[in-house]
C-alpha positions as CSV (number, residue, x, y, z in Angstrom):
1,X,-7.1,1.1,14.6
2,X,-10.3,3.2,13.9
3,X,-13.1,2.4,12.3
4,X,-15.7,4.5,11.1
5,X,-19.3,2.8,9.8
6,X,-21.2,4.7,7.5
7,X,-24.9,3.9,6.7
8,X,-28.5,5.0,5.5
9,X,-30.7,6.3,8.5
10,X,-33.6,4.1,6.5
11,X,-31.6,0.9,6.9
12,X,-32.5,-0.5,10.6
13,X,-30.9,-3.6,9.3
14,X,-27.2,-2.0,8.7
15,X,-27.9,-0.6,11.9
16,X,-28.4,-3.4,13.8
17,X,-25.9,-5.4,12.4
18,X,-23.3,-2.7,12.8
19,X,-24.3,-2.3,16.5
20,X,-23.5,-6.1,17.0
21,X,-20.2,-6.1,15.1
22,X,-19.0,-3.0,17.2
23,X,-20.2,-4.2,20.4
24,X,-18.1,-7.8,19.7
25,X,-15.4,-5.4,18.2
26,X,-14.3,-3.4,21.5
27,X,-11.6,-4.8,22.3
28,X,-9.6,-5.0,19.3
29,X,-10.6,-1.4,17.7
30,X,-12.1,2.1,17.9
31,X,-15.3,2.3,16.2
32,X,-17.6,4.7,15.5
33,X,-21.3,5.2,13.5
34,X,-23.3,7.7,11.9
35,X,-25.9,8.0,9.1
36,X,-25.6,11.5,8.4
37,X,-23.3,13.1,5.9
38,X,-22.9,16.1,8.1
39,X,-22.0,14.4,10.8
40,X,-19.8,12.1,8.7
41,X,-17.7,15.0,7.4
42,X,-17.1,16.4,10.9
43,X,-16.3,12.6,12.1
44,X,-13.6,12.6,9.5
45,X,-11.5,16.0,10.0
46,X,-11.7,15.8,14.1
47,X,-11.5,11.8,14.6
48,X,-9.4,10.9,11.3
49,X,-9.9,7.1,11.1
50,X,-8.4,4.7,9.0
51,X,-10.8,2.5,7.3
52,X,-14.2,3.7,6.3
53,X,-16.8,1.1,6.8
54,X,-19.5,1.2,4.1
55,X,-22.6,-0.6,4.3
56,X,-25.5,-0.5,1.4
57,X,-25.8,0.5,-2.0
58,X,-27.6,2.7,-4.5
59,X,-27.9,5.7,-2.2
60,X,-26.0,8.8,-3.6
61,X,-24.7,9.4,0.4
62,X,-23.0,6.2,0.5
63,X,-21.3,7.1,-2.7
64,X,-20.6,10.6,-1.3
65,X,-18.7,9.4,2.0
66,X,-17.1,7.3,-0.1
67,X,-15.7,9.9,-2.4
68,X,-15.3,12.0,1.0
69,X,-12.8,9.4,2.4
70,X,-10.5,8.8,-0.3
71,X,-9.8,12.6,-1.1
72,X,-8.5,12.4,2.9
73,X,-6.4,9.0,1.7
74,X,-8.8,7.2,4.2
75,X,-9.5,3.6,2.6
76,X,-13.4,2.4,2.1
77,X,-14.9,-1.2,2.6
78,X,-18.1,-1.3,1.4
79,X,-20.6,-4.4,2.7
80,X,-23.6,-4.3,0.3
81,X,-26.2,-6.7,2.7
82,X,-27.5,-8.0,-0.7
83,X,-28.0,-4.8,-2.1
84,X,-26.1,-6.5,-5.0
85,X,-28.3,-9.6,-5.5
86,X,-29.3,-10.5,-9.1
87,X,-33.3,-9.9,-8.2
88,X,-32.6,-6.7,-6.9
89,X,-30.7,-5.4,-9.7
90,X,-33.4,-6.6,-12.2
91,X,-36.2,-4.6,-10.2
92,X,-36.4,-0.8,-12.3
93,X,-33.1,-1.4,-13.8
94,X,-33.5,0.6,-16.6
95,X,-34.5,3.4,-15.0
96,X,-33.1,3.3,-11.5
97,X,-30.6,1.0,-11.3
98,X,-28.4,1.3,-14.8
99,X,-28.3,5.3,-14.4
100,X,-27.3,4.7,-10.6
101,X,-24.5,2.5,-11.7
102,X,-23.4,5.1,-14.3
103,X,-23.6,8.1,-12.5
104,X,-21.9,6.5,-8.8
105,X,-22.6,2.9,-8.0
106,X,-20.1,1.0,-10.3
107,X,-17.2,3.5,-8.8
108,X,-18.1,3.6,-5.6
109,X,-17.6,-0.5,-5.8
110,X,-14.4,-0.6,-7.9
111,X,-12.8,2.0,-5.4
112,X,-13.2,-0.1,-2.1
113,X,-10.4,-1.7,-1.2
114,X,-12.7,-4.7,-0.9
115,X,-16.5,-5.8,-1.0
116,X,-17.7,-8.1,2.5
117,X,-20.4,-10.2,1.3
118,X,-22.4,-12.5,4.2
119,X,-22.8,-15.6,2.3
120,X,-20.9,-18.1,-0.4
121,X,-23.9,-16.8,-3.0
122,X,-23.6,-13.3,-2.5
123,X,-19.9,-13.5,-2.7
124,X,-20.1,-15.6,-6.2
125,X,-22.7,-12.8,-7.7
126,X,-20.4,-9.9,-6.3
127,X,-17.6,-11.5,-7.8
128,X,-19.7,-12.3,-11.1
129,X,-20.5,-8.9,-11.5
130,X,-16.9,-7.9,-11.5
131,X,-16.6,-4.3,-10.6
132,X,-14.0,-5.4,-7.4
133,X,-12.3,-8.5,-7.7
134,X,-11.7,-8.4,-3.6
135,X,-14.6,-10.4,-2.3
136,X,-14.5,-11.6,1.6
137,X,-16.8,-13.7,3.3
138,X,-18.2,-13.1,6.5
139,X,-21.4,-14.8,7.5
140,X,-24.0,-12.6,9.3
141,X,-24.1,-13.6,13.4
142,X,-27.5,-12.3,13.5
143,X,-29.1,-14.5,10.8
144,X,-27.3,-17.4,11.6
145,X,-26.0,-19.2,14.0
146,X,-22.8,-21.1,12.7
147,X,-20.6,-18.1,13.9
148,X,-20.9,-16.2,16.9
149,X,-21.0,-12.2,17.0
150,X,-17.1,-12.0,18.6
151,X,-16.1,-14.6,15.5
152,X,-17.5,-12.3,13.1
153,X,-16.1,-9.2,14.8
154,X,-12.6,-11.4,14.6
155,X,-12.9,-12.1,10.7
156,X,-14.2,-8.4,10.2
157,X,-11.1,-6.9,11.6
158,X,-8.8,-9.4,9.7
159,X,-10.2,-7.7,6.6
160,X,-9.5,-4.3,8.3
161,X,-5.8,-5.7,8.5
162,X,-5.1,-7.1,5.8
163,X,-7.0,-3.4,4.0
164,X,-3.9,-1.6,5.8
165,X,-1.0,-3.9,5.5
166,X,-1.7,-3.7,1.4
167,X,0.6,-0.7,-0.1
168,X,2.1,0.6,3.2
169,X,4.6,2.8,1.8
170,X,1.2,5.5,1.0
171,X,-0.1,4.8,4.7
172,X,3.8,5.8,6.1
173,X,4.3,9.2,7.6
174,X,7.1,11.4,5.6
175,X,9.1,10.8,9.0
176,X,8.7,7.1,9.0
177,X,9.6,7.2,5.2
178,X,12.8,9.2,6.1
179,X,13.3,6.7,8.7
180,X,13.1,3.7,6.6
181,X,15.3,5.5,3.8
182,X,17.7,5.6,6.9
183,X,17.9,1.9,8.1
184,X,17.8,1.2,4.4
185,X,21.3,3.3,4.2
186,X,22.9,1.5,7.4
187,X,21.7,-1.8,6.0
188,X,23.6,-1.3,3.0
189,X,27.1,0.8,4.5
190,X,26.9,-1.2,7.8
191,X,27.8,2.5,9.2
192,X,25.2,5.0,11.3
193,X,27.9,7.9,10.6
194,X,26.3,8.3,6.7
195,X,23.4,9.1,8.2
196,X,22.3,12.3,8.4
197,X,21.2,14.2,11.8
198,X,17.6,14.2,10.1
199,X,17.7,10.6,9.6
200,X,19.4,9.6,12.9
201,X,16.5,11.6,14.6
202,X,13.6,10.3,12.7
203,X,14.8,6.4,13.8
204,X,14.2,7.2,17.4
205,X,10.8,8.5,17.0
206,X,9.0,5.6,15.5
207,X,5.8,4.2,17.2
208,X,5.0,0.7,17.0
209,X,2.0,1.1,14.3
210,X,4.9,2.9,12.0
211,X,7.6,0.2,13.2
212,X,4.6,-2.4,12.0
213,X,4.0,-0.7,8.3
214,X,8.2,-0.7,8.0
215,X,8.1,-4.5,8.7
216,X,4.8,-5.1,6.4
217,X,7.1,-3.2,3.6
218,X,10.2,-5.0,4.2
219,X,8.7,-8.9,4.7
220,X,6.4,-7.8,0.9
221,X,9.8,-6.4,-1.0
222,X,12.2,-9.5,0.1
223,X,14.5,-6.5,2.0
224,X,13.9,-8.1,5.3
225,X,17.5,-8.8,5.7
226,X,18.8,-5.1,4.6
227,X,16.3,-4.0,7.2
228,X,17.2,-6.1,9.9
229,X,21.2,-5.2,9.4
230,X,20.1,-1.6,9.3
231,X,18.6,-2.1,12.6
232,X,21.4,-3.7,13.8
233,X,23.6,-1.3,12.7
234,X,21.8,1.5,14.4
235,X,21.2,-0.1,17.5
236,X,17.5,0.4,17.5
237,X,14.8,-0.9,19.8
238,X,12.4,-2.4,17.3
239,X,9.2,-3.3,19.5
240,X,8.9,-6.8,17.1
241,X,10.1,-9.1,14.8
242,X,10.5,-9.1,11.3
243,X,7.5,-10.6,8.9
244,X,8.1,-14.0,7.3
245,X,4.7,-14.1,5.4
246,X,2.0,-11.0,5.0
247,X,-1.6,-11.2,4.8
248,X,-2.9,-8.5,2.3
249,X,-4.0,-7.5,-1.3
250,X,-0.2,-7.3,-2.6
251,X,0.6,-9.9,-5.2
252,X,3.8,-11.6,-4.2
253,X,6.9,-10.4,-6.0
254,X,7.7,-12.7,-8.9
255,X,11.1,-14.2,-8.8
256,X,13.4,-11.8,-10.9
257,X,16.5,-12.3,-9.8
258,X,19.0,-9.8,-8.5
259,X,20.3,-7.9,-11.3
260,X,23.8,-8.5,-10.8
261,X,23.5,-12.0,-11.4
262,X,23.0,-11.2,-15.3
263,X,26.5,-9.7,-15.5
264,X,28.7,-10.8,-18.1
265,X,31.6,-7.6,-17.9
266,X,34.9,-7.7,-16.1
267,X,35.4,-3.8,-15.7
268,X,33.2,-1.6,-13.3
269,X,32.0,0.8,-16.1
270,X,30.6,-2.1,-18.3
271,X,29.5,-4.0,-15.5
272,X,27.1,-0.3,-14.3
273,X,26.1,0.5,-17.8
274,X,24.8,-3.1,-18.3
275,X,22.9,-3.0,-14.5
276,X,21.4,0.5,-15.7
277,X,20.6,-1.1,-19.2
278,X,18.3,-4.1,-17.6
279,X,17.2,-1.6,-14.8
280,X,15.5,0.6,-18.1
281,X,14.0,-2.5,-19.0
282,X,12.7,-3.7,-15.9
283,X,11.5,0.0,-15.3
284,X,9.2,0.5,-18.4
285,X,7.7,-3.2,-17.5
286,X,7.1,-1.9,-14.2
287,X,9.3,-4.4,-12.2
288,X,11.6,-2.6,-11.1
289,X,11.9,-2.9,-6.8
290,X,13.1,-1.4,-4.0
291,X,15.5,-4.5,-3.8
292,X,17.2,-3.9,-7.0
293,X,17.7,-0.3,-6.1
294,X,19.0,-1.3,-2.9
295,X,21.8,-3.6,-5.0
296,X,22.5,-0.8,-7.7
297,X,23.1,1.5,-4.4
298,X,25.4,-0.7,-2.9
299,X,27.0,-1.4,-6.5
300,X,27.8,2.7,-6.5
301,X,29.1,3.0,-3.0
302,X,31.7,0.3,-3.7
303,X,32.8,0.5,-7.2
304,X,35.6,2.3,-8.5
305,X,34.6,4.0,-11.8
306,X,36.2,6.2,-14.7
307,X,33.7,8.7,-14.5
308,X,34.6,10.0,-18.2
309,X,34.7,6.6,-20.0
310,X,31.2,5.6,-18.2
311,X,30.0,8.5,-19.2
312,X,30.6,7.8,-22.6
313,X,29.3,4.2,-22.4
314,X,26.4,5.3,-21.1
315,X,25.4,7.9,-23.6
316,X,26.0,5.5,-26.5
317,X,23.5,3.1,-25.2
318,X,21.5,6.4,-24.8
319,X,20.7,6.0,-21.4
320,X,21.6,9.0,-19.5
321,X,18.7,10.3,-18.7
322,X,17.8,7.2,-17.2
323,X,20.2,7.2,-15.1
324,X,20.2,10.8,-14.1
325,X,16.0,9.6,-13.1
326,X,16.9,7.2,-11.1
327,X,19.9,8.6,-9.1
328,X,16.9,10.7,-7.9
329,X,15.1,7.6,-7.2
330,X,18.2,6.4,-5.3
331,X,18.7,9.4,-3.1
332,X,14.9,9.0,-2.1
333,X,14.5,5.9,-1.3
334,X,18.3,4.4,-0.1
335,X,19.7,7.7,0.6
336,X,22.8,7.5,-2.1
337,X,24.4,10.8,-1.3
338,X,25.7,12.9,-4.1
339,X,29.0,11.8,-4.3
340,X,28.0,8.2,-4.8
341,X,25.7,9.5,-7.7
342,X,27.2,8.7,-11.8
343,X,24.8,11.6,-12.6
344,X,23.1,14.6,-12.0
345,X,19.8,13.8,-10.4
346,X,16.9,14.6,-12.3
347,X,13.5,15.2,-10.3
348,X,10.8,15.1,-13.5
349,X,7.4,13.6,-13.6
350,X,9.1,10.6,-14.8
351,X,11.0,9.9,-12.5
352,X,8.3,10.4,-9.7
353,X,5.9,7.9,-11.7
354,X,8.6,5.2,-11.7
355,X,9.1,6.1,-8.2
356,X,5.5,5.7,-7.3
357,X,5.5,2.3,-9.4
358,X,8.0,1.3,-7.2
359,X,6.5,1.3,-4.1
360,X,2.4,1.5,-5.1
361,X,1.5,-2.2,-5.7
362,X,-2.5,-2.1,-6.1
363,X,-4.4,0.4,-8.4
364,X,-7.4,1.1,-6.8
């Protein structure tokens, strides 16, 4: 992991605290410091970290870096060292502080994938002011003494985990992605020949960072066991174990059920236009998951339809285009080939919004 802290040149006491946190830090990450937005630019194209590391507020550079990192997809923490408090806010607050707010400072906050405050009451007024809803607590090792500098340094880098291992489908690389579509499709045929010579060769060139994001992805959408037969299937050497639990900023999936559960029809075409039917709804309420695509995938490669008469069925309950959306979806994400498909695949803006639903989990 690598860490890049960003802070004013004014600030000696963002400095020195940074300098203890990295110095405790060594071992467990790569960090690096500068106060300079020049420097900070350069930092970012030739070092490419993951996290962002903000400390301070009300300075247009901090806002700056921040807007800096995200247009790179890097993620920004942001630890205000009271910056925030209630009788600092109220000192020129109509004139410095409410324009500040407007203009950067409120965005700044709600973009950070969290807010570190140092203390119970700063994290109750951080969290009373409500611009980020993602408060940790980490007390300050160099005002107090109930935690040590390497304790601190500990916490601090749980929050740089638990930062990464929230939406890890947008951290993947498009060959990890490819590879995941892969072990999806031999966890669902139980068969490496449907792969492709693509996907066989992206599985053998996964490092153990990317293995760790496919097992953060599989343990947070309940397809730890299509995974783990994929693997199997495969034959791969996966460098660890599959999660059981996740810490990180994704809200549990609620209990929905797997969709074919609900199925009252006897006769493959009625039993596929009533799975498409709930999968509509489930789409515009934005629950659709990878897990039910993974069933309506392994529905298709086994069923034995009447193309014509579910045809028919399926533009009577208007849902063709539907459909044709999320064979797309399919093919992206399980790898249903085109044979398997009931439609023509559609690629539209729709259909890659419902996609992104599916596998983006926080709006930041």
């Amino acid at each position: 992991m690598k860490v890049l802290h960003f802070y004013m040149k004014t600030d000696s006491t963002a400095r020195q605290y940074i300098d203890v946190l990295t110095a405790a830090m060594t071992c467990m990450a790569e960090t690096k410091s500068c106060s300079s937005l020049k420097i900070f630019r350069k930092e970012l194209s030739r070092w490419n970290p993951d996290i962002v590391h903000l400390h301070g507020c009300w300075h247009l550079s901090i806002a700056m870096a921040s807007i800096v990192a995200r247009k790179r997809g890097i993620r920004t923490i942001i630890t205000p060292h009271g910056q925030l408090e209630p009788w600092i806010l109220k000192q020129q607050y109509w004139t410095k502080k409410l324009p500040k707010l407007h203009l950067y400072q409120r965005r700044c906050l709600q973009k950070a994938y969290c807010m570190i405050a140092m203390g119970r009451l700063e994290a109750g007024n951080l969290s009373n002011i409500g611009y980020n809803k993602r408060v940790e607590t980490v007390l300050n090792a160099i005002v107090t003494d109930t935690i040590t500098p390497e304790e601190m340094a500990t916490q601090v880098y749980a929050i740089y985990m638990k930062v990464l291992d929230s939406d890890v489908h947008e951290l993947m690389s498009p060959e990890t992605r490819l590879a995941m579509r892969a072990i999806i499709k031999a966890g669902i045929t139980g068969d490496k020949h449907w792969l492709t010579e693509q996907e066989a060769r992206a599985c053998l060139n996964i490092s153990h960072d990317e293995w760790h994001k496919i097992a953060v992805f599989a343990c947070q959408e309940n397809i730890n066991s299509t995974i783990e037969h994929g693997i199997s299937t495969l034959k791969l050497g996966m460098p660890l174990t599959l999660y059981e639990t996740i810490d990180s900023y994704v809200a549990p999936t609620k209990p929905i059920g797997k969709l074919t559960q609900s199925l009252q029809a006897t006769d493959s075409e009625q039993q596929i236009a009533e799975l498409l039917e709930t999968t509509n709804k489930y789409a515009r309420r934005k629950v659709l998951r990878i897990s039910h695509l993974i069933e309506i995938s392994t529905l298709l490669r086994n069923a034995k339809v009447n193309e014509d008469k579910l045809a028919k069925m399926l533009q009577e309950r208007r849902l063709m285009k539907h459909t044709s959306r999320l064979m797309q979806i399919l093919a992206d994400t399980t790898g249903l080939e085109e044979g398997f498909m009931i439609a023509t695949a559609i690629n539209d803006r729709v259909a890659r919004n419902t996609e992104t639903e599916i596998t983006k989990r926080i709006r930041i």
